[in-house]
PAKELUM-758189 format. One line per 5 residues: number of its first residue (from 1); their letters; for each residue x negated, y negated, z of N, C-alpha, C, O, CB. Coordinates in Angstrom, 3 decimals. Glycine has a CB too. Layout:
<rs>
NUM	a	X:Y:Z:X:Y:Z:X:Y:Z:X:Y:Z:X:Y:Z  ...
</rs>
This chain:
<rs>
1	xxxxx	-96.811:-87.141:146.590:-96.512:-87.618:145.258:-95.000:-87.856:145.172:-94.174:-87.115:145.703:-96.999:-86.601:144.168  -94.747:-88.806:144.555:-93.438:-89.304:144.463:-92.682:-89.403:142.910:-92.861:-90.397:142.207:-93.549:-90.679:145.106  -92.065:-88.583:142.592:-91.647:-88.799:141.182:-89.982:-89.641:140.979:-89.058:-89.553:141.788:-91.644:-87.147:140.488  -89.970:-90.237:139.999:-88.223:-90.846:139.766:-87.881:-90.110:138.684:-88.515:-90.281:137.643:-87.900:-92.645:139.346  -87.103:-89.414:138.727:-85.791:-88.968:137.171:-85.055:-89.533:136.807:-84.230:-90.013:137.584:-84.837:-88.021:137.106
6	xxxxx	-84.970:-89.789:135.263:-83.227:-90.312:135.387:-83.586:-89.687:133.669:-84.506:-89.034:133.177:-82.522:-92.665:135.860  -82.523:-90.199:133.233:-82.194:-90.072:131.655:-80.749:-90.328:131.343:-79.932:-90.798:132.134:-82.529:-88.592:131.083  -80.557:-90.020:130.278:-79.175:-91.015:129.490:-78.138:-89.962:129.414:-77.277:-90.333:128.616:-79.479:-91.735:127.633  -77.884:-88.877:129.883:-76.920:-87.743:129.965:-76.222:-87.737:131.251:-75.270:-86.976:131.429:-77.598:-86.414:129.774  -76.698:-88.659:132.298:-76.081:-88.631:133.717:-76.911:-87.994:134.458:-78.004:-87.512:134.160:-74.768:-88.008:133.880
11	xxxxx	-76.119:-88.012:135.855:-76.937:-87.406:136.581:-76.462:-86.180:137.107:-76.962:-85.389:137.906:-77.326:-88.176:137.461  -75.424:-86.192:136.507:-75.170:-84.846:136.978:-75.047:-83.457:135.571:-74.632:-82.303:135.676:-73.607:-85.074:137.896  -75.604:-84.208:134.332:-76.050:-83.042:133.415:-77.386:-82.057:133.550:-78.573:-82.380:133.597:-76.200:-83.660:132.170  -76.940:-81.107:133.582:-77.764:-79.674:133.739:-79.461:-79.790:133.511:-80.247:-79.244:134.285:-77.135:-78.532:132.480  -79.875:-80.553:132.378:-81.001:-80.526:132.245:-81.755:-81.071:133.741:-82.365:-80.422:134.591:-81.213:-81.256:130.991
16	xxxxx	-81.388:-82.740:133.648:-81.998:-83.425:134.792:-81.874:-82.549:136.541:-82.703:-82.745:137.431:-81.130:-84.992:134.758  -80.649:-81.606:136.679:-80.875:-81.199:137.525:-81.922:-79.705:137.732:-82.339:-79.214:138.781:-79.751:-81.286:137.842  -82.054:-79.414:136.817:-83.260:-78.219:136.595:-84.245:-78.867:136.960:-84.843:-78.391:137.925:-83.582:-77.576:135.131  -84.846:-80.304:136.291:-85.947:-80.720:136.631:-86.225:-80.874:137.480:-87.379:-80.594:137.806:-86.246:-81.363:136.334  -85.270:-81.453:138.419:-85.625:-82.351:139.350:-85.857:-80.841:140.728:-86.685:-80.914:141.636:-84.161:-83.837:139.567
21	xxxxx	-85.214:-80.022:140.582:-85.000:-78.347:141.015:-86.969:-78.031:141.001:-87.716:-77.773:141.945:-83.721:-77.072:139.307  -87.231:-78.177:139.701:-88.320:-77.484:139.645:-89.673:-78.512:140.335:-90.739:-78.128:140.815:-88.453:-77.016:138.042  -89.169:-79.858:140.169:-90.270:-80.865:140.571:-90.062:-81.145:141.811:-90.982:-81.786:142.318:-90.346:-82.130:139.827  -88.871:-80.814:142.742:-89.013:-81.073:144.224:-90.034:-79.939:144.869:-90.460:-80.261:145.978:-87.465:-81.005:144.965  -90.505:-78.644:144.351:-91.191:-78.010:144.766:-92.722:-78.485:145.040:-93.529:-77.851:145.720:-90.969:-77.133:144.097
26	xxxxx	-92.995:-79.853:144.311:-94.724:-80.108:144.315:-94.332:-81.527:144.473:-95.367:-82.187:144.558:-95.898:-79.647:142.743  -93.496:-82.127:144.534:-93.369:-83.560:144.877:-92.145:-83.839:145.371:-91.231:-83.019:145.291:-93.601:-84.430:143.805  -91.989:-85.144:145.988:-90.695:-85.974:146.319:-90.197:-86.137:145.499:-90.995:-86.442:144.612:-90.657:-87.072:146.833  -88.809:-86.126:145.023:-87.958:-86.513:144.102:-86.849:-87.148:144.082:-85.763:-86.925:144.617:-87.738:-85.804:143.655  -87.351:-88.232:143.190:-85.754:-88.667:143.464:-84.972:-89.155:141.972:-85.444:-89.579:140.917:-85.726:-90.164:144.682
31	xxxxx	-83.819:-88.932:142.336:-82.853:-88.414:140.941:-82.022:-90.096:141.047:-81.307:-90.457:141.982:-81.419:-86.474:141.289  -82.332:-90.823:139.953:-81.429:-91.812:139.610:-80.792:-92.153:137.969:-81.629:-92.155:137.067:-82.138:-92.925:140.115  -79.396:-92.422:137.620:-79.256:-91.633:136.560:-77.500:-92.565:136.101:-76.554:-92.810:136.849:-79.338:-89.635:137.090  -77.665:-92.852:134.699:-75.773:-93.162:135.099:-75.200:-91.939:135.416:-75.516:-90.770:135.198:-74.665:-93.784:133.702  -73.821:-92.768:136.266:-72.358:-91.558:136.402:-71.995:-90.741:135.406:-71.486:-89.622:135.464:-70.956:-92.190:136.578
36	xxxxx	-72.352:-91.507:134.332:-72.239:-90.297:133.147:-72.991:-90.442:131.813:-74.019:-91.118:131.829:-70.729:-90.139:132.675  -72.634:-89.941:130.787:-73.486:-89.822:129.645:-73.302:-90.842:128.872:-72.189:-91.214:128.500:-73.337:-88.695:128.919  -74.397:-91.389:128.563:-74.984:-93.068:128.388:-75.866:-93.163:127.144:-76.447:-94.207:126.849:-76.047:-93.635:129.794  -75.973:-91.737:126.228:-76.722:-91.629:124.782:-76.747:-92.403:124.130:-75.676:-93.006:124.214:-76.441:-90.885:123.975  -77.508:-92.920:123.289:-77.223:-93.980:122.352:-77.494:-95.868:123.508:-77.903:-96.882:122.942:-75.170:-93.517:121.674
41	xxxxx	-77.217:-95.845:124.729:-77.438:-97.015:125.351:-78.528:-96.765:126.265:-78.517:-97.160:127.431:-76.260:-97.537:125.985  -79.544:-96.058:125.696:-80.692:-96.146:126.881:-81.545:-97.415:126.939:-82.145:-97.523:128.008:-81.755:-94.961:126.718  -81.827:-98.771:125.732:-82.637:-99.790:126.243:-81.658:-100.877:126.735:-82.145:-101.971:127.018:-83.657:-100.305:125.173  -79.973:-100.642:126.903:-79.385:-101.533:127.133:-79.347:-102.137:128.289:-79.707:-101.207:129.011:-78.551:-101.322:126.827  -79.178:-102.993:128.963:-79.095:-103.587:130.296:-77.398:-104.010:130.314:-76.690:-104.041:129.308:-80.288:-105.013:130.475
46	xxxxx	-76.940:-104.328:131.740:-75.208:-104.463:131.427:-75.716:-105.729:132.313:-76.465:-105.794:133.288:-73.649:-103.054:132.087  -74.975:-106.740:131.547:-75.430:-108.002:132.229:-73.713:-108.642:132.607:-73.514:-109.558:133.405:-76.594:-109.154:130.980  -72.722:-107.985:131.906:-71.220:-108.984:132.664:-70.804:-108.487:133.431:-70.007:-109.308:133.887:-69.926:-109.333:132.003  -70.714:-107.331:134.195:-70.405:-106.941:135.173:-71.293:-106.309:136.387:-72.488:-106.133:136.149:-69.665:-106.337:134.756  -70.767:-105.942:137.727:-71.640:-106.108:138.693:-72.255:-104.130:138.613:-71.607:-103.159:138.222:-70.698:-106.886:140.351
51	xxxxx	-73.176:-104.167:138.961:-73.828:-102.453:138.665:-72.888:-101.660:140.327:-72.825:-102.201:141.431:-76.504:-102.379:138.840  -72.384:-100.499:139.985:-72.565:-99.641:141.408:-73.306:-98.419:141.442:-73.377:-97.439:140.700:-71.270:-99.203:141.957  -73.800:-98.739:142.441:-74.823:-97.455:142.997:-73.931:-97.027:143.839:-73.311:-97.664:144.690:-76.376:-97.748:143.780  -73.865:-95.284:143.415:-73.194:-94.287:144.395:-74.133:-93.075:144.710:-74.563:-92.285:143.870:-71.796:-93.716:143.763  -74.374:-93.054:146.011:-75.294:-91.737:146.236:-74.416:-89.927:146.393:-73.392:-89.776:147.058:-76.174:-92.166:147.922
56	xxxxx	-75.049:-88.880:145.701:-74.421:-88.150:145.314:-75.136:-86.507:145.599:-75.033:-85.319:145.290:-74.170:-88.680:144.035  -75.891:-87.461:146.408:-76.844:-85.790:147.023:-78.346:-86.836:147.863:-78.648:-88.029:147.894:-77.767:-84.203:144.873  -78.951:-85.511:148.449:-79.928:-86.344:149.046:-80.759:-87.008:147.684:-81.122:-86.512:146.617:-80.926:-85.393:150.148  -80.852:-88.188:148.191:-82.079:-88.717:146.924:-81.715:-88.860:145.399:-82.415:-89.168:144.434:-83.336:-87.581:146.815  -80.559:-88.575:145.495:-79.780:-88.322:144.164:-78.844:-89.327:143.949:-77.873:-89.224:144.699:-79.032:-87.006:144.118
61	xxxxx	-78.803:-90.453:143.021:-78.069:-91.815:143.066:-77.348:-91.748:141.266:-78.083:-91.247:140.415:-79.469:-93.413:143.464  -76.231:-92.161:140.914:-75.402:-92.423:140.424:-75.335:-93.906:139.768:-75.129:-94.523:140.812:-74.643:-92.069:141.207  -75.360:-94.686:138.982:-75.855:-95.948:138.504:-74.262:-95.965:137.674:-74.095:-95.200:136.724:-77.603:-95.973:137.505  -73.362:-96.715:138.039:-72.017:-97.097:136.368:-72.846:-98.373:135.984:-72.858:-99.522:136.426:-69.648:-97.732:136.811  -73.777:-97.495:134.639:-74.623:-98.473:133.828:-75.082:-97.916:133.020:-74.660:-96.808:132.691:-75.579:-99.149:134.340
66	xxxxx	-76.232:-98.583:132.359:-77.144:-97.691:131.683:-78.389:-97.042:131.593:-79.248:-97.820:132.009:-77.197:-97.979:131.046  -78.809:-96.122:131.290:-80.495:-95.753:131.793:-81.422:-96.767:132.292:-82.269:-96.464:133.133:-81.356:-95.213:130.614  -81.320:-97.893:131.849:-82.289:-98.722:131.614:-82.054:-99.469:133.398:-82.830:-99.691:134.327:-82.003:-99.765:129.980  -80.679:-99.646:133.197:-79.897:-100.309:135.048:-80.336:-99.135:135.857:-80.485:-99.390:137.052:-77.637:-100.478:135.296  -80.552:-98.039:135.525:-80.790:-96.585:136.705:-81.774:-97.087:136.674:-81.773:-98.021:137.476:-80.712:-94.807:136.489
71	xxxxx	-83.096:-96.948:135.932:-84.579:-97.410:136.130:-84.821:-98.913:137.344:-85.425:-99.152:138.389:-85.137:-97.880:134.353  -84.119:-99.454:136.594:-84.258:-101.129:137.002:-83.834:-101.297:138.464:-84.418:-102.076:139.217:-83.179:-102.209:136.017  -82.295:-100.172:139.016:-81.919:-100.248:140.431:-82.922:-99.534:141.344:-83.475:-99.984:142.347:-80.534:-99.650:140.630  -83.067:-98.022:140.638:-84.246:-97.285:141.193:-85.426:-98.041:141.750:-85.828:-97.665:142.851:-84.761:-96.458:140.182  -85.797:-98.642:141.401:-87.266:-99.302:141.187:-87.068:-100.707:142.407:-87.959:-101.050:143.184:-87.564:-99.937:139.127
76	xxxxx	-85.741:-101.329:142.314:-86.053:-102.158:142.896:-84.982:-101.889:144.219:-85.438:-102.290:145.289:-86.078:-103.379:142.043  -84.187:-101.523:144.255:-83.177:-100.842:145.099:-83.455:-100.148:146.057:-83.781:-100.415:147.214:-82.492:-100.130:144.540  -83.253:-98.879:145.301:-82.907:-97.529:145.840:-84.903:-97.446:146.641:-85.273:-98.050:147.647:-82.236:-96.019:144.128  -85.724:-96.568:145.803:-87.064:-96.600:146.216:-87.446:-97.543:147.184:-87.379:-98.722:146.836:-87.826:-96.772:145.200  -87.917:-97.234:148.565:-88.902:-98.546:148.832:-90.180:-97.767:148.914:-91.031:-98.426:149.511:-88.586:-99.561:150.364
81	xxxxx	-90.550:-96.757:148.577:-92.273:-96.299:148.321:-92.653:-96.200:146.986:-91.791:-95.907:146.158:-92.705:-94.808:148.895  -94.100:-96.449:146.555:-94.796:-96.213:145.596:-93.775:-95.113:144.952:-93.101:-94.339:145.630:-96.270:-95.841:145.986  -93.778:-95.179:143.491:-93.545:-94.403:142.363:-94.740:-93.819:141.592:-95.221:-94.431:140.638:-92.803:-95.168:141.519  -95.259:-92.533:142.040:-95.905:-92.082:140.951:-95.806:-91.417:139.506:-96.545:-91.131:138.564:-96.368:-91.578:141.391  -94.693:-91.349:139.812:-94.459:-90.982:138.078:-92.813:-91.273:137.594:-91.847:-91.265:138.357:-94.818:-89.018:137.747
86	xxxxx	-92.794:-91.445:136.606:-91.111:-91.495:136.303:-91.337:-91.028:135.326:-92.223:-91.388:134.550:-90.143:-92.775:136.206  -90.285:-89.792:135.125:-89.876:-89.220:134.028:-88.491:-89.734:133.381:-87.634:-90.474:133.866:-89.847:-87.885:134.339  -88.554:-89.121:132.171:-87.042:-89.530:131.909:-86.711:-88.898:130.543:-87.459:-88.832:129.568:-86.784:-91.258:131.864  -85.382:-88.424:130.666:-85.044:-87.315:129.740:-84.994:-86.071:129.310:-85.399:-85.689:128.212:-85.273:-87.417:129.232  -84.492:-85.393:130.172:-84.530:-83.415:129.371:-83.273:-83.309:128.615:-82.234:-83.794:129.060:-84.409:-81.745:130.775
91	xxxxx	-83.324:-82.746:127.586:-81.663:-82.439:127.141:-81.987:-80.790:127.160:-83.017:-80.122:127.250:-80.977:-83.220:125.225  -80.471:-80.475:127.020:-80.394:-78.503:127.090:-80.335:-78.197:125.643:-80.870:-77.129:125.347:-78.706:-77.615:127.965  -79.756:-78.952:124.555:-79.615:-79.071:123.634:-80.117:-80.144:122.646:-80.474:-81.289:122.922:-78.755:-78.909:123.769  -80.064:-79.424:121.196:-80.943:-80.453:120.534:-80.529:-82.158:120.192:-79.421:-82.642:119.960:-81.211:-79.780:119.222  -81.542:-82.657:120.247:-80.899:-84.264:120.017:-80.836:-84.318:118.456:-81.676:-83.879:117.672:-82.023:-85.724:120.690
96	xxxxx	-79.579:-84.993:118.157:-79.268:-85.562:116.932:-80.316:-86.403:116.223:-80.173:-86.397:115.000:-78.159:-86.306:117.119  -81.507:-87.250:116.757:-81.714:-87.961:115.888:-83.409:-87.953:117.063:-83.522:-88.689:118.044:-80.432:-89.370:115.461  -84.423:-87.021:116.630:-85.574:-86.312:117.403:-86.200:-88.224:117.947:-86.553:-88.614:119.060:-86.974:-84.959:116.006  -86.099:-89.055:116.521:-87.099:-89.848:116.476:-86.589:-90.682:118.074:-87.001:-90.919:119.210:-87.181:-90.766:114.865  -85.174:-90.923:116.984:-84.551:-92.208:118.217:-84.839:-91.862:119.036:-85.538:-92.680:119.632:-83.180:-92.621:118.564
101	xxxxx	-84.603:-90.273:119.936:-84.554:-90.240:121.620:-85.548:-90.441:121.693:-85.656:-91.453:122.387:-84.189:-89.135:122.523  -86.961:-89.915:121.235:-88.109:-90.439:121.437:-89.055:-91.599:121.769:-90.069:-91.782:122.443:-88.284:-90.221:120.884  -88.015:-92.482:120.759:-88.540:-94.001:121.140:-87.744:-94.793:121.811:-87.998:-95.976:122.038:-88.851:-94.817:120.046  -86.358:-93.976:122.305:-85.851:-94.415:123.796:-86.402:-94.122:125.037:-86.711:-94.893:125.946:-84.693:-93.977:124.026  -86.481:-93.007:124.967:-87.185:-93.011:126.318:-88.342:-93.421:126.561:-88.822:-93.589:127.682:-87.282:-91.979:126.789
106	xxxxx	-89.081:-93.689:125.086:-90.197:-94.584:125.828:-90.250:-95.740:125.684:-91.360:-96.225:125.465:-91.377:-94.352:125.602  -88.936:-96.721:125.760:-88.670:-97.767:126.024:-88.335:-97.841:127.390:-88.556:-98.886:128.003:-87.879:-98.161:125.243  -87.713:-96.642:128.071:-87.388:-96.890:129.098:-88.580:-96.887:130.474:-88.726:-97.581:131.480:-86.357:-96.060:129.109  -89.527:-95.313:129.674:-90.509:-95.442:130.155:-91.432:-96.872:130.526:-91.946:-97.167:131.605:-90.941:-94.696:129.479  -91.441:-97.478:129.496:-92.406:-98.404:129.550:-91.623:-99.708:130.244:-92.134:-100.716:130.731:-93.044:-98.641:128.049
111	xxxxx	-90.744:-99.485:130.170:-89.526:-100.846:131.093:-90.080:-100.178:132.509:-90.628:-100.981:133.265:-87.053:-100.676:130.818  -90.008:-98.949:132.904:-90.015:-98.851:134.012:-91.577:-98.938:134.583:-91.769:-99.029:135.795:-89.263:-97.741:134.244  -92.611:-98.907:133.697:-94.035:-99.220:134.100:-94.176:-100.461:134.530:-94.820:-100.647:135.563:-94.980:-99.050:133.094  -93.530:-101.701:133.731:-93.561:-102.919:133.810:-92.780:-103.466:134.933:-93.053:-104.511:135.522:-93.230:-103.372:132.684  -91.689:-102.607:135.212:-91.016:-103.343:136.842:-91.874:-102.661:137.839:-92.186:-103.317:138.833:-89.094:-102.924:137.329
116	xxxx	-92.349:-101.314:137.714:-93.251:-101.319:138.957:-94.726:-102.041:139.165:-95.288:-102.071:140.261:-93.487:-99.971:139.176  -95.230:-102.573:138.051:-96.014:-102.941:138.406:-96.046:-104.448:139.009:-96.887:-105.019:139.704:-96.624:-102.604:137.600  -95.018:-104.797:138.564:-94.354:-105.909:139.552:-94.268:-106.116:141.240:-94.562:-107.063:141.969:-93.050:-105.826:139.224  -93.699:-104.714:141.506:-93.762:-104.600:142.772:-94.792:-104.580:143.592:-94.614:-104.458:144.804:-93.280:-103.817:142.979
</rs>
C-alpha cells in the first residue's frame, strides 16, 4: 500500500511528520508538502514562476508552492507507482476557521483524485 501526505503547514511541521511516523509502519509513505506554511493557499496553483522540488529525507519532498503544486508534483513527478491513498492535513493545533480547512482539503483531496486518475 502506498500512501501520499502533504498539507498546507509544510513539510516539515510536526503534525505531518507524526503521521507520516505512524503510517510508514503499515504502508509506503511518501511525504510531499510546501517548504513552508502555505494556510490559507491550499486550492491555489502558482502559475508565474517555475515550482522547485527539494528532497529532504527519504521519500520526503519539499514543493516552494502551494499544497495544491505538492499534490500536482507528487502525482506527476515525484511518484512513479500507484497511489493508494492521499491524505492531507493534520494540524497540532486548532484551525481558525473549522469550516474553511475542511473544504480545503477536500479540494485538494479531490484535485488529487482527478490527476491520478489521469494517470
Amino acid at each position: 500500500m502506498h500512501v501520499l501526505i502533504s498539507n498546507d503547514d509544510g513539510v516539515f511541521a510536526e503534525g505531518i511528520n507524526v503521521l507520516a511516523e505512524v503510517l510508514s509502519e503499515i504502508a509506503t509513505v511518501t511525504v510531499v508538502a510546501p517548504d513552508r506554511n502555505r494556510s490559507g493557499a491550499s486550492n491555489s496553483l502558482t502559475l508565474e514562476n517555475p515550482l522547485r522540488l527539494r528532497e529532504v529525507g527519504e521519500r520526503r519532498y519539499a514543493v516552494q508552492g502551494t499544497p495544491t503544486d505538492s499534490v500536482h508534483m507528487a502525482l506527476n513527478a515525484v511518484i512513479k507507482e500507484p497511489v493508494d491513498y492521499v491524505i492531507t492535513g493534520i494540524n497540532m493545533v486548532q484551525t481558525w476557521v473549522t469550516t474553511c480547512f475542511t473544504q480545503a482539503r477536500s479540494r485538494r483531496q479531490r484535485k488529487a483524485s482527478s490527476w491520478a486518475s489521469l494517470r
